[in-house]
C-alpha positions in Angstrom: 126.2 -83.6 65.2 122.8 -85.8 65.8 119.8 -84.0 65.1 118.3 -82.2 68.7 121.9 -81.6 70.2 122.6 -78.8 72.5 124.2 -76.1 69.4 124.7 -72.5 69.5 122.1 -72.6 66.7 119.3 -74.5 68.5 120.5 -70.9 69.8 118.3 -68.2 70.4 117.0 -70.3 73.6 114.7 -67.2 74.3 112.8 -67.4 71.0 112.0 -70.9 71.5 110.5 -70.7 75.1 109.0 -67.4 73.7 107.1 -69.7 70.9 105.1 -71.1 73.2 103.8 -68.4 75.0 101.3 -65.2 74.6 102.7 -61.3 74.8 101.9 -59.4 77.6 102.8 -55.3 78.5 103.8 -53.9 81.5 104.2 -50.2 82.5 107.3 -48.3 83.9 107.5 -49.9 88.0 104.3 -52.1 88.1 104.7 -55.5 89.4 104.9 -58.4 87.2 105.0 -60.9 90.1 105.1 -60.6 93.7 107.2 -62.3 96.0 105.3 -65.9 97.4 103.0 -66.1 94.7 102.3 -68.9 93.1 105.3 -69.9 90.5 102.6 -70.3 87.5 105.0 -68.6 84.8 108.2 -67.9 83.3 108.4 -65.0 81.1 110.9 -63.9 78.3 112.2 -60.4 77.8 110.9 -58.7 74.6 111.9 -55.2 75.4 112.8 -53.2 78.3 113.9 -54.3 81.5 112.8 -56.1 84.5 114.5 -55.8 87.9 114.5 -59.2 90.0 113.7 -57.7 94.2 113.4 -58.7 97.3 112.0 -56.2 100.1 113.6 -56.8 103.7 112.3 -57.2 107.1 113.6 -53.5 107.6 112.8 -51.8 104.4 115.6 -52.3 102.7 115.4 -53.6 99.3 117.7 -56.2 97.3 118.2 -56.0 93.4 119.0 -59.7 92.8 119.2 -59.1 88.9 118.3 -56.5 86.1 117.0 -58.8 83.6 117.2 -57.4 79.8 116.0 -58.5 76.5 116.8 -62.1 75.7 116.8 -62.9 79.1 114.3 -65.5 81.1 112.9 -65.1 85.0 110.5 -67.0 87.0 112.6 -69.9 87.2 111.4 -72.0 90.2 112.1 -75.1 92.0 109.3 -74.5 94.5 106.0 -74.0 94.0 106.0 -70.2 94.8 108.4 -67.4 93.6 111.0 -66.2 96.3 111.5 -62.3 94.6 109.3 -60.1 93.5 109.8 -59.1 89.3 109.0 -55.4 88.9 109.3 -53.5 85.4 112.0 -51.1 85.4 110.7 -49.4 82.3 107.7 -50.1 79.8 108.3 -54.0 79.3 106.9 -56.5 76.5 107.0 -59.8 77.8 105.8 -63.2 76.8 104.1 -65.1 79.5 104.4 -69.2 79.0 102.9 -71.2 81.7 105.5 -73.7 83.8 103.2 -76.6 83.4 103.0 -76.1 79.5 106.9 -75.6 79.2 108.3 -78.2 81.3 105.5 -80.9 79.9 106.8 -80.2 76.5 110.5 -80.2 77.4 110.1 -83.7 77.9 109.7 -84.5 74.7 111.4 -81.9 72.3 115.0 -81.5 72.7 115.5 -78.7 71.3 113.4 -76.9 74.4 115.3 -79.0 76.3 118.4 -77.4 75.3 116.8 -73.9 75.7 115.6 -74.2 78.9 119.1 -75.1 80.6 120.7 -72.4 78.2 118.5 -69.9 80.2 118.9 -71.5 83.3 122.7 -71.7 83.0 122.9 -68.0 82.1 121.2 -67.1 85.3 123.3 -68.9 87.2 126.0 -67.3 85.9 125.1 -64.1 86.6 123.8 -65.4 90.2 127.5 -66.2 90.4 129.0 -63.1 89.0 127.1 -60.8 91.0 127.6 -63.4 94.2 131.6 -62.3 93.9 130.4 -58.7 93.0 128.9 -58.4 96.1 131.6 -60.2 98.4 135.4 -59.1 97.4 135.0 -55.4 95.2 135.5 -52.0 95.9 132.9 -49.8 95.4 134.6 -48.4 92.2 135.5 -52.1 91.0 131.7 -52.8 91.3 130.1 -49.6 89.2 133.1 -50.5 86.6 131.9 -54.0 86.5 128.4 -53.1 86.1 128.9 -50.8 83.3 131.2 -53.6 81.6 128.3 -55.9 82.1 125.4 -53.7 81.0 127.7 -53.1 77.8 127.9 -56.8 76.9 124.4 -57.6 77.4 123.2 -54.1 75.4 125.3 -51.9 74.7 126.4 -50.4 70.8 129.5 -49.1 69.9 129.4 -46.0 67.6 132.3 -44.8 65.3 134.3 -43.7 67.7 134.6 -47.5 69.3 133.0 -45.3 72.2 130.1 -47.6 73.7 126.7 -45.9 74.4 124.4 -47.0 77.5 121.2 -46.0 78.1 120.2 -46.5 81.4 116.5 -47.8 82.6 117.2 -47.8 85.9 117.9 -44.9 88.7 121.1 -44.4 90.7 118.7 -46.2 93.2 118.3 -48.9 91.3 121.9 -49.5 90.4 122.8 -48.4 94.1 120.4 -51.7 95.8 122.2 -53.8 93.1 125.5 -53.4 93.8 125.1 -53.3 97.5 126.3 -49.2 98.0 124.7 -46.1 98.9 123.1 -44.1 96.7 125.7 -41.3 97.6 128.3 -43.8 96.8 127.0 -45.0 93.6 127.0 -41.0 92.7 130.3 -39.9 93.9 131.8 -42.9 92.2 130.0 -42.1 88.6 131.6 -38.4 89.4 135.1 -40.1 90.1 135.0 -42.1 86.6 133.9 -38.9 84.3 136.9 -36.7 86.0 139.3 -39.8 85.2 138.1 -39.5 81.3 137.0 -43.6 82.1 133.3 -42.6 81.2 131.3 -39.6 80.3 127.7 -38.6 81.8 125.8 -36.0 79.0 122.5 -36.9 81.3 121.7 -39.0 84.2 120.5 -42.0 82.2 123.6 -41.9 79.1 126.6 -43.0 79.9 129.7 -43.1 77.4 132.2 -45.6 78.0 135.2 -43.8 77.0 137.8 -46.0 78.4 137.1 -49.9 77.9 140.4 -50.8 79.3 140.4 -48.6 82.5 136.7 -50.5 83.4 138.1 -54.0 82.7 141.1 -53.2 85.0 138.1 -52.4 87.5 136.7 -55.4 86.6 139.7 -58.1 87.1 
């Protein structure tokens, strides 16, 4: 394959926008960037996680996306940002200006190949959570969302049971998925008396029952 082709090895897209910017720490639920500011940045997720918002006309807020390490935000095409970023726990990030990034992507094609690696992941999960949103049940949509959270971070222990450990509140998860935060409760409740999950605390979850959730999540 010619030397600067798109490869899963170019791979770790994250690392190489990451190389070209400086660290920076955020605590537990203070604003990274708020919505119509100026689109200086894109940053890279170190550790924790960072929740993607939009606040309504009526108070109500939107969860557009939990972003989680590995992951990239502050994509624009405009010249300001359209959601607000917020840190959902304590976050290291790595700040690289826009100007610096796309001026450079121009010219190394391995960047290049980063940048719409990123890009193309959010859209996916734009997608995903798009048809989330639209045609599930409310039961269909915590199942997916566990499922999800378990690819992106989850780790299996002996047991093949898969272990979450959950950054964000029931309110968190409940303006995500487009529920109630009674809903997103009862239906948590409804899973651990099937056996499909169990809840030790409000923030673990075990995934007992893989196969139940990705019947949710057909």
């Amino acid at each position: 394959m010619a030397k600067g082709a798109c490869t899963e090895d170019s791979a770790r897209p994250a690392h190489v926008v990451a190389a070209l910017g400086a660290p920076v720490t955020f605590a537990r639920n203070s604003e990274i960037f708020g919505d119509d500011q100026a689109a200086e940045n894109v940053y890279v997720v170190v550790s924790g996680v960072v929740r993607i918002c939009k606040l309504m006309g009526d108070g109500r807020r939107q969860i557009e996306a939990f972003c989680l390490p590995g992951d990239a935000f502050g994509w624009e095409t405009g010249e300001r940002y359209r959601f607000s970023a917020e840190a959902v726990s304590e976050c290291r990030l790595v700040r690289v200006k826009r100007s610096v990034l796309f001026a450079r992507a121009g010219t190394d094609p391995e960047l290049a190949c980063a940048l719409w690696a990123l890009s193309f992941a959010e859209l996916q999960r734009a997608q995903e959570h798009l048809l989330l949103l639209g045609r599930k049940t409310a039961q269909e949509r915590v199942g997916s969302f566990l499922l999800d959270l378990a690819r992106r971070s989850g780790t299996t222990n002996a047991s093949h049971v898969t272990e979450l450990q959950l950054a964000m509140s029931r309110q968190d998860m409940a303006d995500f998925l487009g529920l109630t935060i009674e809903t997103v409760s009862r239906t948590l409740t409804y899973l651990e008396e099937q056996g499909t999950i169990s809840l030790p605390s409000s923030r673990r979850v075990l995934l007992r029952d893989r196969s139940a959730l990705r019947r949710l999540d057909s």
